[in-house]
N, C-alpha and C positions, 0 to 999 in steps of 0.2 A: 504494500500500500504506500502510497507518497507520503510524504511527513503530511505530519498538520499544518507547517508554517507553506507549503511549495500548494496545496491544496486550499489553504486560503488566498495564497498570491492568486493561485489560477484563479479564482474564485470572483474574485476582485476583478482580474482583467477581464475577464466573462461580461460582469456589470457594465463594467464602462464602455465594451466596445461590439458589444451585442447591439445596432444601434438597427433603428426600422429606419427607412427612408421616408421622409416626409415632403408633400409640395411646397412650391414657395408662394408668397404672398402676393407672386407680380408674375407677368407675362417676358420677361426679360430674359436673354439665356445668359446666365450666370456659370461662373466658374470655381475651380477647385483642383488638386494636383491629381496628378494624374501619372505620378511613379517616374522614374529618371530616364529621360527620354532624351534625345539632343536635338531640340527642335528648336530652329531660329526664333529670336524674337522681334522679325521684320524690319530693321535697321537696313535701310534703303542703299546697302553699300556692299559690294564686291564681295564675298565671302570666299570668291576661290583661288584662293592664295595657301602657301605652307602655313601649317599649324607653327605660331608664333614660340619661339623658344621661350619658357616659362622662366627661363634665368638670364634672358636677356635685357638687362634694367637700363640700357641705353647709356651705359658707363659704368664702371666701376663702383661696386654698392660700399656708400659708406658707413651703413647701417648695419640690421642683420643680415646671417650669410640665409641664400633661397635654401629651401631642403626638399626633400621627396617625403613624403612621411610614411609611406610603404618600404623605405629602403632607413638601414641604419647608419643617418649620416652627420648624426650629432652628437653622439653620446659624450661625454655625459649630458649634455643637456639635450632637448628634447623637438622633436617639430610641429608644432601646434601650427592652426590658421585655417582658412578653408579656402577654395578655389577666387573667389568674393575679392578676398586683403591679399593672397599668397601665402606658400609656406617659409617661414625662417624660422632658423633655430635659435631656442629661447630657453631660459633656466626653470627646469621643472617647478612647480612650489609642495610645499608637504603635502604628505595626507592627512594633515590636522588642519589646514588652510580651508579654507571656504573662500567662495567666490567675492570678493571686492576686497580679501584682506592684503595688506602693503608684503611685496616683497621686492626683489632689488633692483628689479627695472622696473618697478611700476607696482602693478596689481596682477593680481590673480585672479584671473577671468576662464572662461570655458576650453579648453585646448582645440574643442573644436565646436560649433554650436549645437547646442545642446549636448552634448557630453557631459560626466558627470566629473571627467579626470579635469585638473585644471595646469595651467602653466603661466608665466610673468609675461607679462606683456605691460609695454609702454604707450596705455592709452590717453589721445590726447584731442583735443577741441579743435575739429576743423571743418572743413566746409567740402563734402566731396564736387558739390555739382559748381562751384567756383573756383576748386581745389584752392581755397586758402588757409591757411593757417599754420603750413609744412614750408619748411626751406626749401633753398634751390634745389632741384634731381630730387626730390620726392614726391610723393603722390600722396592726399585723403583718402584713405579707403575704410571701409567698413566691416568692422570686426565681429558685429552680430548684431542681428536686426532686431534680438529681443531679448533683450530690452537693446537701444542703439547705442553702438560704442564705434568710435573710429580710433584711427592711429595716420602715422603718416610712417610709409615705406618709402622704399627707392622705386623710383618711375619705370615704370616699362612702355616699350615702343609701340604696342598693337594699337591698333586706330578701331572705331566702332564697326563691327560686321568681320572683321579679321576672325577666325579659330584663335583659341587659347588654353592654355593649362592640359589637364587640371592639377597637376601639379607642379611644383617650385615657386619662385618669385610671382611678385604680381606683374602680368606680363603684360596687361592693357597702360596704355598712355592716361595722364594725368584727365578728371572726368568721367571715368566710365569705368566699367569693373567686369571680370571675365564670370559671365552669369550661365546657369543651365551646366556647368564639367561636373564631372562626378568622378572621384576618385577610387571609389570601389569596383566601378564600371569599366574606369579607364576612358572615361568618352570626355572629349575636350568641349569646350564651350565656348561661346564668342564675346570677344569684346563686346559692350552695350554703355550707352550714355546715362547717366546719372541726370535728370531732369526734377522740376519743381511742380508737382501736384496742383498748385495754387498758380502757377503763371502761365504764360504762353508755350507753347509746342516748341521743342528746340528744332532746328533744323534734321529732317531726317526719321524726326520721333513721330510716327503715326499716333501713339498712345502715352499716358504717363501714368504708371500702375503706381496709386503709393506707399509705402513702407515704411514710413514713420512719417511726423508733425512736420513739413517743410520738406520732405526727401520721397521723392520718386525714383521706376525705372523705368528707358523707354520699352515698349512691346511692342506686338504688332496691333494687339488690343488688350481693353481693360474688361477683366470678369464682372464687373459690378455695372460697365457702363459700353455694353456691347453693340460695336460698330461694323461686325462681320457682313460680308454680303448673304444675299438669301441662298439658303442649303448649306449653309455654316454657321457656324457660332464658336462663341470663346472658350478657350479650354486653359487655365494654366497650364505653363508648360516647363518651370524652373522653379528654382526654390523661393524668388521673392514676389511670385505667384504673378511674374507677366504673362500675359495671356497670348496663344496663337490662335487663329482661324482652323477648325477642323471640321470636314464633315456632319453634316448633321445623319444620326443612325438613328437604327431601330428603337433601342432602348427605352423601356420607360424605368419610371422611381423604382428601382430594388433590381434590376436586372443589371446580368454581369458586363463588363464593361472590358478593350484592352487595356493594357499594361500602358500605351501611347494615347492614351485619352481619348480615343476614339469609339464611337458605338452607342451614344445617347441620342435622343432627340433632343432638338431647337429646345432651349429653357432648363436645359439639364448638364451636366457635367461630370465627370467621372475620378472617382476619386478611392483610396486605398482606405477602407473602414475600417477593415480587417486584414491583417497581414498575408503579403501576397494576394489580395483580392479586390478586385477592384469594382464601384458600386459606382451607378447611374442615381443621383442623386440632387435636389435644386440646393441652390444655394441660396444665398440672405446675405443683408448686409447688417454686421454685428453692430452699427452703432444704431440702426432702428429694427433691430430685430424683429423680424415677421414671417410667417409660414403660415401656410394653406390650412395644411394637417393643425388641427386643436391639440392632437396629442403629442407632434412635435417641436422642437426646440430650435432655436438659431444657434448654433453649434462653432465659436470664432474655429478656424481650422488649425491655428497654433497652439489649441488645447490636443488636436490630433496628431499635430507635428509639430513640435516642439520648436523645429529651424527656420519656420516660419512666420512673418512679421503679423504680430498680435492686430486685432483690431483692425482686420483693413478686409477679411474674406471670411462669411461662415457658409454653413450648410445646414439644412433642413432635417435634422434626426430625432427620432426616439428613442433614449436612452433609459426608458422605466423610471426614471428618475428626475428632480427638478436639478436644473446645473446650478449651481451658486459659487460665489466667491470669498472664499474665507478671509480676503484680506483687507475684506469692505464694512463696513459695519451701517445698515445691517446687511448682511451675506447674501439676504434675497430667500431666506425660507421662513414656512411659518412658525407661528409660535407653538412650543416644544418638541418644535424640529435642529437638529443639528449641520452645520455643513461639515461632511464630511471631507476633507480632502485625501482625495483616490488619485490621483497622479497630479505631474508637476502644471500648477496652473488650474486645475477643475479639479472640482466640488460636486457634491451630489448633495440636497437633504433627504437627512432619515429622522424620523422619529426616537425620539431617547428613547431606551431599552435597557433591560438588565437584561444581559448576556446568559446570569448563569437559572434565570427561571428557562430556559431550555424552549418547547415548543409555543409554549407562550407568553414569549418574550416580545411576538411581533406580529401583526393579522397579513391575513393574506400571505402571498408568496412574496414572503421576507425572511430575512435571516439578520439576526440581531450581533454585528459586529462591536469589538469592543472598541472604546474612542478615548482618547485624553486628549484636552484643547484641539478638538478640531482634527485630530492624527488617530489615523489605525493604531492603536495601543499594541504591541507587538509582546508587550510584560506576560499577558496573559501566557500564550503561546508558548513561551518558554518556559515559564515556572507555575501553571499549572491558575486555578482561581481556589485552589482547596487544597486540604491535606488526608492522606489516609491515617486511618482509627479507629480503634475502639472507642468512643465519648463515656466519658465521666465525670464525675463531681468532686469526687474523693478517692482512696485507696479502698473503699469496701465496694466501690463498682466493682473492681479490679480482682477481685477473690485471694490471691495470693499477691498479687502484682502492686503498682505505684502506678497511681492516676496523675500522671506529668501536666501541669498547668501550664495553659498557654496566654496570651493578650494576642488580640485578633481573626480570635475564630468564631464560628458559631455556637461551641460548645464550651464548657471550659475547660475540659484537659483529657487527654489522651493515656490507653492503659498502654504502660511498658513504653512508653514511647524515646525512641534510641536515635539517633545519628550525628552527621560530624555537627562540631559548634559553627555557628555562623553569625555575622555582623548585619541585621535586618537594613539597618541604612543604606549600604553598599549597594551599588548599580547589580554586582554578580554574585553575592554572596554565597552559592552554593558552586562546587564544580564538577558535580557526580550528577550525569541526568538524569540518574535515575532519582536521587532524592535531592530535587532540586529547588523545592520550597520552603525557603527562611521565613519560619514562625517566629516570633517573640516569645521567648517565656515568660510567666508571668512576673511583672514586678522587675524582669533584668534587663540589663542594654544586650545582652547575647540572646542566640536564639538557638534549633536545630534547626536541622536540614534534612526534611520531611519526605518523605515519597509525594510527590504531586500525583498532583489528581485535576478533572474537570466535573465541578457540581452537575453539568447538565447531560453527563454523560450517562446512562441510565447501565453500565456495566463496567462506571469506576469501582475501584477496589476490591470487588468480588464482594462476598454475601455471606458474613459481613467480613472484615469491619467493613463502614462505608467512607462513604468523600462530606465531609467537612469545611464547607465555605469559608471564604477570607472573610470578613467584614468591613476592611477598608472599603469606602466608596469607591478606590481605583477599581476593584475585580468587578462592579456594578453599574459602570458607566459603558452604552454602546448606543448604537443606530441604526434604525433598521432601514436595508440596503436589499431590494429587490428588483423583478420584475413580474409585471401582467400581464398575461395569461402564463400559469405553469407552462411548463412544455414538459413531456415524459422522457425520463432516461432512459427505458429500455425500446421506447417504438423509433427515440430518433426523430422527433417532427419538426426540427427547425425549419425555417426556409435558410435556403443557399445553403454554401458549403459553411455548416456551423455545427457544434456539437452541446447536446444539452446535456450537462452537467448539472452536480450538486455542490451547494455551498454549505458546508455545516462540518461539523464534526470539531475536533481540537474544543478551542476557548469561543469559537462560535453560538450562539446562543439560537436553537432552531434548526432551520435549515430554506435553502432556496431553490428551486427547480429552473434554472436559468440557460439560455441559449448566450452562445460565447464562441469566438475566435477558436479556428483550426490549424493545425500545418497539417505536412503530405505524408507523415510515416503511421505507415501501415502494418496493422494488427501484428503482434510481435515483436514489432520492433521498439528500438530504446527509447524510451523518454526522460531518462534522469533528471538530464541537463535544462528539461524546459516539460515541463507538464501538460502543455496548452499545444505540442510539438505534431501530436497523434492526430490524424486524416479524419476527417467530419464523420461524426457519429460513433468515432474510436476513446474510449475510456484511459487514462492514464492510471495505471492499478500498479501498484509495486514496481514502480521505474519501468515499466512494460502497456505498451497500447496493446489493448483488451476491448474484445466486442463486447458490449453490455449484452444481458439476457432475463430473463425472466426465471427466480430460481423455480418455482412454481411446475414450468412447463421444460424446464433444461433442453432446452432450446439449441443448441449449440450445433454449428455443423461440423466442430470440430473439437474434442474434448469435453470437460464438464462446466455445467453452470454454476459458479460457484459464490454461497451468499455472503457481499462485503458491502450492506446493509448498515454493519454496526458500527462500521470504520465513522459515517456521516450520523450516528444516533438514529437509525431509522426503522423502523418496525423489523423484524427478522420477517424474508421474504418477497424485500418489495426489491429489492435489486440484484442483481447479479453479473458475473460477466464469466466470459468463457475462460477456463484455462487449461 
């Protein structure tokens, strides 16, 4: 069976990106990405010329040295940047750093955008589309759209519509930035001009897509404000979401769509929901958010992608859920709902819950996660919400034995109760997983180290002793996090390639029957490394995708159906899988 913490993650990622396709509020064909594609962005200028040397800075850099960041060519220090700024190598910063703290060239910022590794960079105030603010043979460029950070490099020679990159030096001339390369691809990208959202069209700029307050880029069209002739429409087609003219296709809202953005009809757009999967979809625009669908949401698309500049493009989804922002006050949910934050940037509300009353903890198809400020509480998970015991009052519970007095349980003390000393204050206090819950004793600053257990587990500790709740308000604080309509784990009824799983089991309080994100590996094969890894309708069961089955009818066309029902707390019976 998967741990409980790799079974919640999946759990979670299921919620957030199970999402239904909603219409939009308007007649307009809107845009959204559409996967790494190397599609011009109409810059009215020669494109067929040599791919521009990525290290050719048009003199001698006096800056930092270009780098490859597929190849090791800085050690010890490191190559951060993306295709946008260029690579140069730059002095790693710890792994106790966080992003904006000082190190010796500057700050520490994202190594690459969105990344979670970080490296020094020397960010500084300047003006890409005037290029001022940089000395002589340098360029403004743009270190990341979200939040926006520039810097000034050494100039590179490419003119707008030239090939570039996608890796080394930044290799476009000062103005414009090498947009659409992609480094894992290998596919180069072209020069493009850096334009003003708010002014006139610069020469050559059919469009001016924007990405942040004053900074645009040219396209060949804007997704939000689509000027395609008739039997096309805008598709983004890079990462700061400038848009190309594509085909208008079949597709309508929920049908699959290519990898190159093409296959939707007029008003639609094609976009990756789900990994590897790409979904015909309307889009909205986040600052007046509106949709067709009542039961959909305006979705910014930099909550789906991370490298994408906030606030300028959403999409029309249902995510079971209201989206909120935890770092607004108020967050946008109702009262004695929580926002929970589920990934970097988006929120969902749920209703407060106590995790450990079990099935109900939450109505409907919800499952009642545990929260502190606003965060997946992760404490539970590892050290349990209770302790295993016999309960007692005194030593004549105990028959021959010592009734061990505790502070913080439901009872007040435990017969025979044994294990190593431990510091309750301490972040880790316990290092035996097996008895990895620091109780208090009563009256002392030390505590034991308890076999954990989970209250709602209805076959902790055997029969008896039983499972013994914390009392602190921490093990009692959660949100319930679903969606509606159930979907069944054993018939498989999502739409698309999706697999409906369960959310429950560990420090979960409940359980959820939820449709969620697939990959391609097929019954048998491994899933350690990624739970979510296993082919639509394939169960991730003890590091192994597993057909579900019904233990009932052992169903199986190959092996037996075997019942892992109690793994998620759920009735003996109702699920199964082949093995």
């Amino acid at each position: 069976m998967t741990s409980p913490a790799r079974r919640w993650l999946l759990g979670i990622a299921c919620l957030v990106l199970a999402c239904r396709v909603g219409g939009s509020a308007g007649d307009d064909a809107d845009g959204s990405t559409g996967g790494d594609e190397d599609t011009s962005t109409g810059i009215g200028t020669d494109s067929g010329t040599a791919t521009v040397d990525p290290d050719d800075t048009g003199g001698t850099p006096s800056g930092p040295v270009p780098c490859d960041p597929r190849a090791d060519e800085c050690a010890p220090q490191v190559c951060p940047g993306s295709p946008l700024a260029g690579f140069f190598c730059r002095p790693p910063c710890s792994s106790m750093a966080m992003e904006g703290t000082p190190c010796s060239e500057g700050t520490c910022l994202s190594a690459t955008p969105g990344a979670d590794a970080l490296a020094c960079f020397s960010p500084r105030d300047c003006d890409p589309i005037a290029d001022e603010g940089c000395p002589d043979g340098e360029s403004c460029v743009v270190l990341d759209a979200n939040p926006l950070a520039t810097a000034c490099v050494p100039s590179g020679a490419g003119l707008p519509g030239d090939p570039c990159g996608p890796a080394g030096g930044h290799a476009c001339a000062s103005g414009s930035a090498c947009v659409g390369a992609s480094v894992d691809d290998d596919a180069p990208g072209t020069c493009t001009s850096w334009c003003d959202p708010n002014a006139a069209l610069p020469s050559g700029c059919e469009a001016c897509v924007a990405i942040a307050d004053g900074l645009g880029i040219c396209a060949a069209c804007d997704p939000l404000d689509d000027a395609c002739p008739d039997g096309a429409h805008c598709q983004p087609a890079d990462e700061l979401l400038g848009g190309a003219c594509v085909p208008d296709g079949p597709g309508i809202p929920g049908s699959q769509c290519a990898a190159d953005g093409t296959g939707c009809m007029a008003g639609l757009v094609c976009i990756e929901l789900l990994p590897d999967t790409f979904t015909c979809v309307a889009s909205c625009d986040p600052a007046v958010p509106a949709c067709a669908d009542p039961d959909a949401q305006c979705l910014d698309v930099a909550m789906i992608d991370d490298t994408a500049p906030p606030g300028q493009l959403g999409v029309c989804v249902a995510i079971g859920a209201t989206v909120c922002d935890a770092t607004m006050a108020p967050a946008g949910c109702a009262d004695g709902e929580v926002c929970l934050v589920i990934a970097p940037e988006l929120g969902v509300c749920g209703a407060d819950c106590d995790p450990t009353l079990g099935e109900t903890a939450c109505r409907g198809n919800a499952a009642c996660l545990p929260e502190a400020d606003g965060m997946i509480d992760t404490a539970p998970f590892l050290a349990g919400n209770g302790a295993c015991g016999t309960a007692c009052t005194s030593d004549l519970d105990c028959g021959a034995g010592t009734c061990v007095l505790f502070d913080g349980l439901d009872v007040p003390g435990l017969c025979d109760a044994t294990g190593p000393t431990c510091d309750p204050t301490m972040p880790v206090p316990c290092v035996d997983p097996a008895a990895s819950s620091c109780v208090a004793l009563a009256g002392e600053t030390t505590g034991l180290c308890l076999p954990q257990c989970f209250v709602q587990d209805p076959n902790a500790c055997g029969d008896p002793p039983a499972c013994h709740g914390k009392t602190d308000p921490q093990w009692h604080s959660g949100a319930c996090i679903g969606q509606e309509p159930a979907c069944d784990p054993i018939v498989q009824d999502c739409i698309g390639p999706q697999t409906c799983t369960v959310v429950g089991g560990a420090a979960i309080g409940g359980h959820a029957f939820v449709c969620g994100g697939a990959g391609e590996v097929a019954a048998g094969g491994d899933c350690a490394g990624d739970a979510a890894a296993c082919a639509p309708g394939v169960l991730c069961v003890a590091d192994t995708c597993r057909v579900p089955c019904d233990p009932a009818a052992d169903d199986c066309a190959a092996g037996s159906c075997v019942d892992v029902g109690a793994a998620f707390y759920l009735p003996a019976g109702t699920l199964g899988v082949c093995m």
